[in-house]
NULUM-952691 format. One record per residue: residue in three letters; chain; x negated, y negated, z negated of N, C-alpha, C, O in turn. Coordinates in Angstrom, 1 decimal. Layout:
BEGIN
@aa ALA	ch A	n_px X	n_py Y	n_pz Z	ca_px X	ca_py Y	ca_pz Z	c_px X	c_py Y	c_pz Z	o_px X	o_py Y	o_pz Z
...
END
This chain:
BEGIN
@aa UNK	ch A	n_px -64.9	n_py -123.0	n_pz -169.7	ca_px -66.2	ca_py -122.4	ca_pz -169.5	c_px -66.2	c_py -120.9	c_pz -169.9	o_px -67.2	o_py -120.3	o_pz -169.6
@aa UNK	ch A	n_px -65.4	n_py -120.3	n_pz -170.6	ca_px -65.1	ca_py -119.4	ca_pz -170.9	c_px -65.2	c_py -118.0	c_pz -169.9	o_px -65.6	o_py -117.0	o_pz -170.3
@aa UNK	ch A	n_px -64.6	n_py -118.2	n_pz -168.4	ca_px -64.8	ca_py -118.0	ca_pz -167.5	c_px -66.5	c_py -117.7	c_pz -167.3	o_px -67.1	o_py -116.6	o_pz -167.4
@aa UNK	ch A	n_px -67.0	n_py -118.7	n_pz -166.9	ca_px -68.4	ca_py -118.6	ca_pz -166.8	c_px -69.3	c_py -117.7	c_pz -167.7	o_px -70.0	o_py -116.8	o_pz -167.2
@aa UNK	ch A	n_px -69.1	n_py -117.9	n_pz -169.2	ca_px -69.4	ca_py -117.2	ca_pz -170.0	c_px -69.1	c_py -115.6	c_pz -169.9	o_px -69.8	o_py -114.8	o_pz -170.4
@aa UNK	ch A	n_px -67.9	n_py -115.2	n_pz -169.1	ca_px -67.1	ca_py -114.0	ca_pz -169.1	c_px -68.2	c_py -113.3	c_pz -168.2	o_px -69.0	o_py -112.4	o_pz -168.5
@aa UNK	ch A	n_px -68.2	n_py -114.0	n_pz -167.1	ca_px -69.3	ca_py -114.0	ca_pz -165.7	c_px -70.8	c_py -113.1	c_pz -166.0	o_px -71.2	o_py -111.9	o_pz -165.7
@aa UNK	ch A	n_px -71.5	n_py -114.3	n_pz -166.8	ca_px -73.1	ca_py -114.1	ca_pz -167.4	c_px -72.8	c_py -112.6	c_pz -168.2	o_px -73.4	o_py -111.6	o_pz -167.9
@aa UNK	ch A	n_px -72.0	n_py -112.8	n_pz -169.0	ca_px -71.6	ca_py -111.3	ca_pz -169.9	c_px -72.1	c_py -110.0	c_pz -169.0	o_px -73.0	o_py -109.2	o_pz -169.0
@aa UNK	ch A	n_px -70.8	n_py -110.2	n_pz -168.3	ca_px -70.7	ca_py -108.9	ca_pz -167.0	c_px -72.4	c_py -109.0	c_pz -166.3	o_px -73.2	o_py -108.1	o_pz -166.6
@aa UNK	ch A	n_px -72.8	n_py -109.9	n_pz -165.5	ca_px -73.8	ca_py -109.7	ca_pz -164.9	c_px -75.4	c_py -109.6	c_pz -165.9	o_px -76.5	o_py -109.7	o_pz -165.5
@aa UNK	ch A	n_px -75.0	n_py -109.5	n_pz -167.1	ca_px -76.3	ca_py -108.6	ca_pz -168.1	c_px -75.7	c_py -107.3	c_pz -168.0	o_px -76.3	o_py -106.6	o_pz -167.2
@aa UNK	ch A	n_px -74.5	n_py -106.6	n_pz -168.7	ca_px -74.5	ca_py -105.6	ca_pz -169.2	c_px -74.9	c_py -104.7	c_pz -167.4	o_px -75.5	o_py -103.6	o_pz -167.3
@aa UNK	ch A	n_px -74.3	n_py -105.4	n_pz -166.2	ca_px -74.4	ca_py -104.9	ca_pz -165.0	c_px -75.8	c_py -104.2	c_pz -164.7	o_px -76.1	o_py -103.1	o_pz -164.4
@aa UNK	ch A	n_px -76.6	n_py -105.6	n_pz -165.1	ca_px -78.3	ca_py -105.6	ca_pz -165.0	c_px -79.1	c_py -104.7	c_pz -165.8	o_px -80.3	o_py -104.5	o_pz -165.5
@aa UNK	ch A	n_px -78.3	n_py -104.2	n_pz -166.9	ca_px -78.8	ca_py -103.1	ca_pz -168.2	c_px -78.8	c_py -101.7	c_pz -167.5	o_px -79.7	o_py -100.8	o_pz -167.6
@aa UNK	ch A	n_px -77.6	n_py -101.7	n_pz -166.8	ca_px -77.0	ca_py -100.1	ca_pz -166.4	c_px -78.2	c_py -99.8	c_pz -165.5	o_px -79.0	o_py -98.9	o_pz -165.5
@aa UNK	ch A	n_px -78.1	n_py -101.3	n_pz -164.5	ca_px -78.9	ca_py -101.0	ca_pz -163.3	c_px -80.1	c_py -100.4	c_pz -163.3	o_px -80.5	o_py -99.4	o_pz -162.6
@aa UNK	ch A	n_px -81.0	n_py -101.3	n_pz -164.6	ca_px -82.1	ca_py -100.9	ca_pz -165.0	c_px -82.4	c_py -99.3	c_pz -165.9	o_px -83.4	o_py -98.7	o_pz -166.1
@aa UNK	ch A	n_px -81.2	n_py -98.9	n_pz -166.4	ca_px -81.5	ca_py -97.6	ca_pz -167.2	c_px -81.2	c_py -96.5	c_pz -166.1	o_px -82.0	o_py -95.5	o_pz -166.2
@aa UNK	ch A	n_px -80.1	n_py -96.4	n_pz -164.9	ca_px -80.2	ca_py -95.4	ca_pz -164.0	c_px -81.5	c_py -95.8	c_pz -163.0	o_px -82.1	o_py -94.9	o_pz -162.5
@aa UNK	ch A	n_px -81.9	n_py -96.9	n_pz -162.8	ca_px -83.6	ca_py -96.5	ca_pz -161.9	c_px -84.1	c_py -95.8	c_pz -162.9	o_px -84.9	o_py -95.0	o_pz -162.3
@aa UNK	ch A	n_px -84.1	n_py -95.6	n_pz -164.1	ca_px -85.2	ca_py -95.3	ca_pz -164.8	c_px -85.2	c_py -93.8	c_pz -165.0	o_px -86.1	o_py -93.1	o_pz -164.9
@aa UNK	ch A	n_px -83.4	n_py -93.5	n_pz -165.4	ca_px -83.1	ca_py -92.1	ca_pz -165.2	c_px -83.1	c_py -91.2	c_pz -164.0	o_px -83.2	o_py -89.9	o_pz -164.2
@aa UNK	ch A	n_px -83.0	n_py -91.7	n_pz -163.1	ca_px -83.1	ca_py -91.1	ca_pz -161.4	c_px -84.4	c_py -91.3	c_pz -160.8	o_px -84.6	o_py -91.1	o_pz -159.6
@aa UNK	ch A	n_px -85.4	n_py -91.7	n_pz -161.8	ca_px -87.1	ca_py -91.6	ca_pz -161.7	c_px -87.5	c_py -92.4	c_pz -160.6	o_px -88.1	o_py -92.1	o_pz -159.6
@aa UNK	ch A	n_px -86.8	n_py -93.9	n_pz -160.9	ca_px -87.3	ca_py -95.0	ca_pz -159.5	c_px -86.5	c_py -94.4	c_pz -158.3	o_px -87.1	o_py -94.7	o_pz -157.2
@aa UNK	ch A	n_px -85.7	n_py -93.7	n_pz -158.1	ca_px -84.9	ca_py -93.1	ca_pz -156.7	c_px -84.1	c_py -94.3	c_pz -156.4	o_px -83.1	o_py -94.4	o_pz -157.1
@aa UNK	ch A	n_px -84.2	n_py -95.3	n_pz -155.5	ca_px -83.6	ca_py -96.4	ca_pz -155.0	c_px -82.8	c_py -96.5	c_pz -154.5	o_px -82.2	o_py -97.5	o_pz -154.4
@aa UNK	ch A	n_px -82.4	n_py -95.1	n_pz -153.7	ca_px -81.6	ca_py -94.9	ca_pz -153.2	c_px -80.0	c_py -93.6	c_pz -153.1	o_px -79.1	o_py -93.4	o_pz -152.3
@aa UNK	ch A	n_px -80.6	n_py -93.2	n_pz -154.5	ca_px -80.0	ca_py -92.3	ca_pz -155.1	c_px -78.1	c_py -93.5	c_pz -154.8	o_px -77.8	o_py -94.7	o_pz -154.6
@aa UNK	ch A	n_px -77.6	n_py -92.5	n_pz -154.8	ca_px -76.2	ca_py -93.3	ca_pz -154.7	c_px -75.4	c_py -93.8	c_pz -155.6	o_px -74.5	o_py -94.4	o_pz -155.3
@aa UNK	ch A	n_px -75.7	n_py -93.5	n_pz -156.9	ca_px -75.4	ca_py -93.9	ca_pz -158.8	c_px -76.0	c_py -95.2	c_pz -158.7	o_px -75.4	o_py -96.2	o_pz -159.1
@aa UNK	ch A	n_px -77.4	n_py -95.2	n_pz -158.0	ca_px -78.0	ca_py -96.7	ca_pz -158.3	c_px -77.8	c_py -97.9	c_pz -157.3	o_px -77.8	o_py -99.1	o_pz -157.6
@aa UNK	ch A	n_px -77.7	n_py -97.5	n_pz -156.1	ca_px -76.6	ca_py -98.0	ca_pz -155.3	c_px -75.4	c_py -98.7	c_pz -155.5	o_px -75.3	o_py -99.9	o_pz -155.4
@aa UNK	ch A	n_px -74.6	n_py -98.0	n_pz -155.9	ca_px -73.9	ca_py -97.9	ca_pz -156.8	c_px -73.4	c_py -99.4	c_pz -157.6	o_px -72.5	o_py -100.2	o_pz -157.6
@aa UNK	ch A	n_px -74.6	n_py -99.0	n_pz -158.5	ca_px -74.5	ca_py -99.9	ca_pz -159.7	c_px -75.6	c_py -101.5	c_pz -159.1	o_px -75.5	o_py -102.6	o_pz -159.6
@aa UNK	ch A	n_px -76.6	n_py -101.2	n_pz -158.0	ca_px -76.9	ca_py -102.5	ca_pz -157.4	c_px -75.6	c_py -102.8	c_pz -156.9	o_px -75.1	o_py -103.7	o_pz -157.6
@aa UNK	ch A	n_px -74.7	n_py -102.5	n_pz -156.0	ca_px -73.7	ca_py -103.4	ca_pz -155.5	c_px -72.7	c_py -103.8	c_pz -156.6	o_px -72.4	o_py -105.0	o_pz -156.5
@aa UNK	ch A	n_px -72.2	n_py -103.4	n_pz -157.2	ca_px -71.5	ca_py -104.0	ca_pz -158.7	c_px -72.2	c_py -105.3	c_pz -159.4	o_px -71.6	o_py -106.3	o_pz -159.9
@aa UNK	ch A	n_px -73.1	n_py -105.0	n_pz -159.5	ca_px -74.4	ca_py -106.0	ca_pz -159.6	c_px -73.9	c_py -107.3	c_pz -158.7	o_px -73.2	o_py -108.3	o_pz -158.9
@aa UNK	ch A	n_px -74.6	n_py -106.9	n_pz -157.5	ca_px -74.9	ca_py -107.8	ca_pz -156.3	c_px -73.1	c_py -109.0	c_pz -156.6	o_px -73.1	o_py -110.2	o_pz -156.8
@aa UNK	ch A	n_px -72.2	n_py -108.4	n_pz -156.5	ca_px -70.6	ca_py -108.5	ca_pz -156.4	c_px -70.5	c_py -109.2	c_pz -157.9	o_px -69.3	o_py -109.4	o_pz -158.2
@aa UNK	ch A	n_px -71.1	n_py -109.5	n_pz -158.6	ca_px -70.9	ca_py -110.2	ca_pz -159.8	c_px -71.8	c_py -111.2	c_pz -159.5	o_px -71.2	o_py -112.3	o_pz -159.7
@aa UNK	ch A	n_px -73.2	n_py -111.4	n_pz -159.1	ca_px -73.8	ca_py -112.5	ca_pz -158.8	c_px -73.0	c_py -113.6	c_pz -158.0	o_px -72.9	o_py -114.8	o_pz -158.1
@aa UNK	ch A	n_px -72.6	n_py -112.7	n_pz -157.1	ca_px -72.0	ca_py -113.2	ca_pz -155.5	c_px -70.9	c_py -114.1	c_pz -156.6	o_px -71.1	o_py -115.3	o_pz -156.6
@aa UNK	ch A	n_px -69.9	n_py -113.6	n_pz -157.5	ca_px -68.4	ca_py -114.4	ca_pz -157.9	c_px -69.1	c_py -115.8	c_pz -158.7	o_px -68.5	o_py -116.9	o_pz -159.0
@aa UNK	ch A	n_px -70.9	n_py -115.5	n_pz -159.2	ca_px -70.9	ca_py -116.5	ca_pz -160.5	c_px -71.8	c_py -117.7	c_pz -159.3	o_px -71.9	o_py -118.8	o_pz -159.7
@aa UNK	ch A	n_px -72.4	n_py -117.3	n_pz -157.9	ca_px -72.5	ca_py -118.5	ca_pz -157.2	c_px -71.6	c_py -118.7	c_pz -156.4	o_px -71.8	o_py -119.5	o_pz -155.5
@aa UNK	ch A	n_px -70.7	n_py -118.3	n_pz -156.4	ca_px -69.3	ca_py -119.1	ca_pz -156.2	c_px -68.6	c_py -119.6	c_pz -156.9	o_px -67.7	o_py -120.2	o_pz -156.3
@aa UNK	ch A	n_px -68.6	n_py -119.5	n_pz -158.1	ca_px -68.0	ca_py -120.2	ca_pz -159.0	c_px -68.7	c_py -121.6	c_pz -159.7	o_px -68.1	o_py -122.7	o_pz -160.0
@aa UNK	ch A	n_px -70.0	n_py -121.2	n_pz -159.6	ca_px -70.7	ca_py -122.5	ca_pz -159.7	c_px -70.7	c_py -122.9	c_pz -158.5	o_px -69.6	o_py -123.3	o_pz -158.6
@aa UNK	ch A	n_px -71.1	n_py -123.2	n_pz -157.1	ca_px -70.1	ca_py -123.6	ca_pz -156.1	c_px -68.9	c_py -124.6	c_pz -156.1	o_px -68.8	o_py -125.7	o_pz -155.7
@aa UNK	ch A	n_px -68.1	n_py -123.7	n_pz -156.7	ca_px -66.3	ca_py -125.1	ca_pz -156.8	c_px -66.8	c_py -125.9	c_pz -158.0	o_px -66.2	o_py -126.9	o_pz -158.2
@aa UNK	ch A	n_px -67.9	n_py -125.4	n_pz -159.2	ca_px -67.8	ca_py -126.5	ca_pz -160.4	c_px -68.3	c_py -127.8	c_pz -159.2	o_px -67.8	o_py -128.8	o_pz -158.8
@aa UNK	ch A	n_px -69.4	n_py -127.3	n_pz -158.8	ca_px -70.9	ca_py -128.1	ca_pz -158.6	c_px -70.0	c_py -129.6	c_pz -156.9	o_px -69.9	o_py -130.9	o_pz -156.8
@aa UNK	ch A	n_px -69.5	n_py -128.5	n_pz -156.3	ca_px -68.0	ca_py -129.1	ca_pz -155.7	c_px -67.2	c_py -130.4	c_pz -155.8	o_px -67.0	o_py -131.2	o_pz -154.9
@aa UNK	ch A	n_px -66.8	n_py -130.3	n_pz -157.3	ca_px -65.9	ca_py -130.9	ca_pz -157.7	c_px -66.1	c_py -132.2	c_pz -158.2	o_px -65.2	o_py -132.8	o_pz -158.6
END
């Protein structure tokens, strides 16, 4: 589980960044830093429902 735990880790500190550049780029949504850091985001959700996926699977 260690794995999973590694997972949740990444996708807070992901969700921290995400939320302090909207806040720095004054809600610009589409500024390309926050972009950016939504698809890094999105791409860590995406590995932890697929990983729960092969548990849930099995």
């Amino acid at each position: 589980m260690a794995e999973l735990e590694d997972l949740l880790k990444d996708i807070d500190k992901l969700r921290e960044r995400l939320q302090l550049l909207i806040e720095k780029k004054q809600w610009n949504l589409v500024d390309a830093e926050v972009v950016a850091a939504s698809k890094a985001l999105n791409f860590a959700l995406n590995q932890y429902n697929m990983f729960l996926k092969e548990k849930i699977g099995e």
